[in-house]
C-alpha positions as CSV (number, residue, x, y, z in Angstrom):
1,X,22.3,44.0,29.4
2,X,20.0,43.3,32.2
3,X,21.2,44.5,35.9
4,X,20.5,40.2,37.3
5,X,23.1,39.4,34.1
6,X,25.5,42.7,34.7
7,X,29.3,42.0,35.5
8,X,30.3,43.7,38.7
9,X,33.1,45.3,39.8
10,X,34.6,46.2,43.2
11,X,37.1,49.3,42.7
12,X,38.4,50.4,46.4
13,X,39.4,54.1,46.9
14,X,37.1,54.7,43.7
15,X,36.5,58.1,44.8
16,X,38.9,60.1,43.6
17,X,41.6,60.1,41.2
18,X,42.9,57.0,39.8
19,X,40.0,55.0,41.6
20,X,37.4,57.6,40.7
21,X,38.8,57.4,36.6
22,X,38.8,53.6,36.3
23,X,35.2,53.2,38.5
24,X,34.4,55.2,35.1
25,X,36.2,53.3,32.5
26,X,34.8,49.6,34.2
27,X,31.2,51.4,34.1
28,X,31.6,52.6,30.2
29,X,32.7,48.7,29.6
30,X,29.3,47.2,31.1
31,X,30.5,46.7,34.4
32,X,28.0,47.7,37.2
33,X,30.9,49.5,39.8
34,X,30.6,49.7,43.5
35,X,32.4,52.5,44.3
36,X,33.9,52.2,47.2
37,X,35.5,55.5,49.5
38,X,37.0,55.7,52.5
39,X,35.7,59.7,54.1
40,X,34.8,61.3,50.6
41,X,30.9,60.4,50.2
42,X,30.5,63.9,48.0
43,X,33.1,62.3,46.0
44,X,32.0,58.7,45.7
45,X,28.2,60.0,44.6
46,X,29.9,62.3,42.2
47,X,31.6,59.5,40.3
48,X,28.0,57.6,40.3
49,X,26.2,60.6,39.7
50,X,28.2,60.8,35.9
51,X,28.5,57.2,36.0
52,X,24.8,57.1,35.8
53,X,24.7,59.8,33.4
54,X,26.8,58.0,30.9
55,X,24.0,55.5,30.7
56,X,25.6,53.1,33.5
57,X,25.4,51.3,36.9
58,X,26.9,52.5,40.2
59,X,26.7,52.5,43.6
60,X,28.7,53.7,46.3
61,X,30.1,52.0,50.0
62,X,31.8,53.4,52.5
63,X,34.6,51.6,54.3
64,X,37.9,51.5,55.9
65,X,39.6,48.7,53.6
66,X,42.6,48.3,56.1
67,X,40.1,47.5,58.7
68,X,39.4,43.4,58.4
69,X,35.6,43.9,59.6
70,X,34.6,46.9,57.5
71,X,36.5,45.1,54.7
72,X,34.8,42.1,55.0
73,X,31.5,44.3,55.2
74,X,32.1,46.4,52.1
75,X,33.0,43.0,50.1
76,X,29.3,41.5,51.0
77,X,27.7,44.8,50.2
78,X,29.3,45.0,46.7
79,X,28.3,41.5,45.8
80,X,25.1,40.7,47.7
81,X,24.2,38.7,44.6
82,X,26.7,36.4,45.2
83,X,28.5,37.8,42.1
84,X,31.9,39.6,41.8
85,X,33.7,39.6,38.4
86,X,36.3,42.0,39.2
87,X,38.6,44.0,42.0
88,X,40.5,46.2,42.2
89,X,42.6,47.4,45.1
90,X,43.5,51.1,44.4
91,X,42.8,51.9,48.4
92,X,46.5,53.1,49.7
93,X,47.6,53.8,52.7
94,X,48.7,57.4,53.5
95,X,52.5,58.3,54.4
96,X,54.5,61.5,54.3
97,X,57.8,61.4,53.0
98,X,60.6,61.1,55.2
99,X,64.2,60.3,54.9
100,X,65.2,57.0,56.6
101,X,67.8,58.7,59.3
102,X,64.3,60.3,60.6
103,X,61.6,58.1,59.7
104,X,60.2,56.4,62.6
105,X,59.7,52.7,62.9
106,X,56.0,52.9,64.0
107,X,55.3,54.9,61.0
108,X,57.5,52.5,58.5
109,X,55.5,49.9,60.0
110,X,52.6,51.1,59.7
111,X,52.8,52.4,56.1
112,X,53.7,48.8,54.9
113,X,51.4,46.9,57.5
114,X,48.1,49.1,56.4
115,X,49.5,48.8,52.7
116,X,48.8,45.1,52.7
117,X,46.3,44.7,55.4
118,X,44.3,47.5,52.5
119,X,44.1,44.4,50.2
120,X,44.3,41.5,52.1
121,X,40.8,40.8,53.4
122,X,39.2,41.5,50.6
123,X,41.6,39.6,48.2
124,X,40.8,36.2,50.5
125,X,36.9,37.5,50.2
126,X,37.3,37.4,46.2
127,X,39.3,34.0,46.0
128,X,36.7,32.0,48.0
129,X,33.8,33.6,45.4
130,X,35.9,34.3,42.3
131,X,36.8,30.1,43.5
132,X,33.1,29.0,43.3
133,X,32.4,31.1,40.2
134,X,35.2,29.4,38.4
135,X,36.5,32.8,37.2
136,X,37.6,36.4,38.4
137,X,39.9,39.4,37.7
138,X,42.0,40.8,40.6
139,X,44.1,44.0,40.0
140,X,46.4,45.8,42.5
141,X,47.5,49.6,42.0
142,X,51.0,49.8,43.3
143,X,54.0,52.3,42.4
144,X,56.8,52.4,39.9
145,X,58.5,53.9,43.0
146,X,59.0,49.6,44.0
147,X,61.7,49.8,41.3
148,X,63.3,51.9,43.1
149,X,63.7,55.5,45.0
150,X,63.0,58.6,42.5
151,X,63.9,61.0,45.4
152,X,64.9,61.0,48.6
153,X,62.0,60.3,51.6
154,X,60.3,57.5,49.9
155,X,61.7,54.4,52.0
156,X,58.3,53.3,53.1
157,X,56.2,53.9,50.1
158,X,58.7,52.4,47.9
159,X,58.9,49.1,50.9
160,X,55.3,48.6,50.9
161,X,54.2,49.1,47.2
162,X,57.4,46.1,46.4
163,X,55.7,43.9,49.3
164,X,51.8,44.0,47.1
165,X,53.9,43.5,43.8
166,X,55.3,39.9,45.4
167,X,51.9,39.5,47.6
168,X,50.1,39.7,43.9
169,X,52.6,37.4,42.4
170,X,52.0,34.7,45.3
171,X,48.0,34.9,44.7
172,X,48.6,35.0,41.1
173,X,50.1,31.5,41.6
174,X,47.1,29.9,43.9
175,X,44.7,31.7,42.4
176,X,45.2,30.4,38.7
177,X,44.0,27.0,39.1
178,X,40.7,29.0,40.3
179,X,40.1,30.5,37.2
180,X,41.1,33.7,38.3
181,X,44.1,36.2,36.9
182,X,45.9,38.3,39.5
183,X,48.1,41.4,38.0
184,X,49.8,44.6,39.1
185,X,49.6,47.9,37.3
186,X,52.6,50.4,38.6
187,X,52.0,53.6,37.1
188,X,54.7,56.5,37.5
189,X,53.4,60.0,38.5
190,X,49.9,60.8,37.4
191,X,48.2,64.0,37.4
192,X,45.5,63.9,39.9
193,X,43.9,66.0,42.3
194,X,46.1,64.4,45.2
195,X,49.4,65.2,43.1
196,X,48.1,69.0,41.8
197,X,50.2,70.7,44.0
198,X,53.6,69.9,42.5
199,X,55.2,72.2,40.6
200,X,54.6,72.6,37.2
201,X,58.5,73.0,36.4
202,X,58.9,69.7,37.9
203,X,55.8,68.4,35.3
204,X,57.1,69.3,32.6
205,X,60.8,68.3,33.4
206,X,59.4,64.8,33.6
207,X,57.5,65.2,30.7
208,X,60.4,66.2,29.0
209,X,62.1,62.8,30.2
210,X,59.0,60.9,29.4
211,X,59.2,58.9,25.7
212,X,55.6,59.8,24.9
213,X,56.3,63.4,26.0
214,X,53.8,64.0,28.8
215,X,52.7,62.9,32.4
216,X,50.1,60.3,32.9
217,X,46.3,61.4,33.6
218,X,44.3,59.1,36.2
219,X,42.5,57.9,32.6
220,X,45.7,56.2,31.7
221,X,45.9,54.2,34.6
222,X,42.3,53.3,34.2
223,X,42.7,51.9,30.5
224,X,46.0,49.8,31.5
225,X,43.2,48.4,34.8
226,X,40.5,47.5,32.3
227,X,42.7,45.8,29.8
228,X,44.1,43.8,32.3
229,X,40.3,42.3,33.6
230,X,39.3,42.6,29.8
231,X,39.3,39.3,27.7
232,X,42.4,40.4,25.7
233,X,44.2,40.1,29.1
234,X,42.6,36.2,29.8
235,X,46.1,34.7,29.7
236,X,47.8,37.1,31.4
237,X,48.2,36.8,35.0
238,X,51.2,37.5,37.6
239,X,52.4,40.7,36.1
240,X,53.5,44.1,37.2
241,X,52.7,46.2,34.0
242,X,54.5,50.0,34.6
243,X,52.2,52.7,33.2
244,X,54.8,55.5,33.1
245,X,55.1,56.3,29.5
246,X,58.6,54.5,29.2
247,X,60.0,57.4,31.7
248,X,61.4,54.3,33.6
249,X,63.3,53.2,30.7
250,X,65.0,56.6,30.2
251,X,65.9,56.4,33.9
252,X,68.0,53.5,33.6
């Protein structure tokens, strides 16, 4: 496949973890990935570095997704060929957990505000080319924690990962006359560098009340993300697709 002909793909806050597994998995399907990161650049040139080892395509862009202006910036530099076949919106915003009798509004607020505004620009960027194009593949990574709280101190991130899975469901709607599919993957806990600190007792506890009998790896997530912008996935669009290993079924 020629680079001019190559499918690209956008993957925001494709440094590390979950971004940094399914910049991979895009890459090893014939996508040609911008990577995008928001302070890691070690990390981001890592991920090309065995990106390009694999025999693929890669390239990595710095930017503040929340920010409208580097946004908007990043989304030019990732398809300055006019051409964008895929994005995905892994880019978060940060919170620490705290219990609603002490969490503060500004920082409720701002975890849900900078949770959308992390997705916004650039999902308006991709519907006006993904429009002209006549087809495109949008994918958000949100939370099971939307369905509901799996401890105590997770108000905000629970808030703001429910407000992206109705956002997607609204573009899903205008977007499908474009040619363009719009889904959700919520994945449970995953094992990832930013999670490595929890205690192995509470691992395997939820391993234990996990249906396939483990805890998710960043590579997990990353399958369910290309599936969903693969051809198999053409008709599907509007959906919030848990990647949890059915623990949320044992739950209820």
């Amino acid at each position: 496949m020629n680079t001019t002909t190559k499918a690209t793909a956008l993957v925001t806050g494709g440094s590390r973890g979950i971004g940094a597994a399914t910049s991979r998995e895009l890459a090893a399907r014939g996508y040609r990935v911008a990577v995008n990161y928001f302070s890691r650049r070690d990390a981001a040139d890592q991920v090309v570095k065995l990106i390009e080892a694999d025999g693929g395509e890669a390239f990595a862009i710095q930017a503040d997704v929340s920010d409208p202006v580097q946004a908007a910036d990043l989304f030019g530099q990732a398809a300055a060929d006019g051409r964008l076949d895929v994005l995905v919106c892994n880019a978060g915003a940060r919170f620490v957990p705290a219990p609603v009798q002490s969490l503060t509004w500004d920082d409720f607020r701002t975890k849900v505000t900078d949770e959308l505004a992390s997705v916004y620009t650039l999902t308006q960027q991709a519907l006006r080319l993904m429009a002209a194009q006549g087809h495109g593949r949008i994918v958000y990574v949100s939370s099971a924690v939307a369905d509901g709280p799996p401890a105590p101190g997770m108000a905000a991130h629970g808030t703001a990962k429910a407000a992206l899975n109705t956002f997607a469901r609204f573009v899903a709607h205008e977007a499908g006359p474009l040619g363009v599919t719009v889904n959700v993957v919520a994945p449970g806990y995953v094992r990832t560098e930013a999670s490595a600190h929890m205690p192995q007792e509470f691992q395997q506890r939820l391993a234990r009340n996990t249906p396939l009998g483990r805890v998710a790896e960043a590579e997990d997530v990353a399958r369910a993300i290309a599936m969903l912008v693969g051809e198999e996935a053409a008709f599907v669009t509007g959906e919030v697709l848990t990647v949890d290993g059915g623990h949320g079924v044992a739950r209820r």
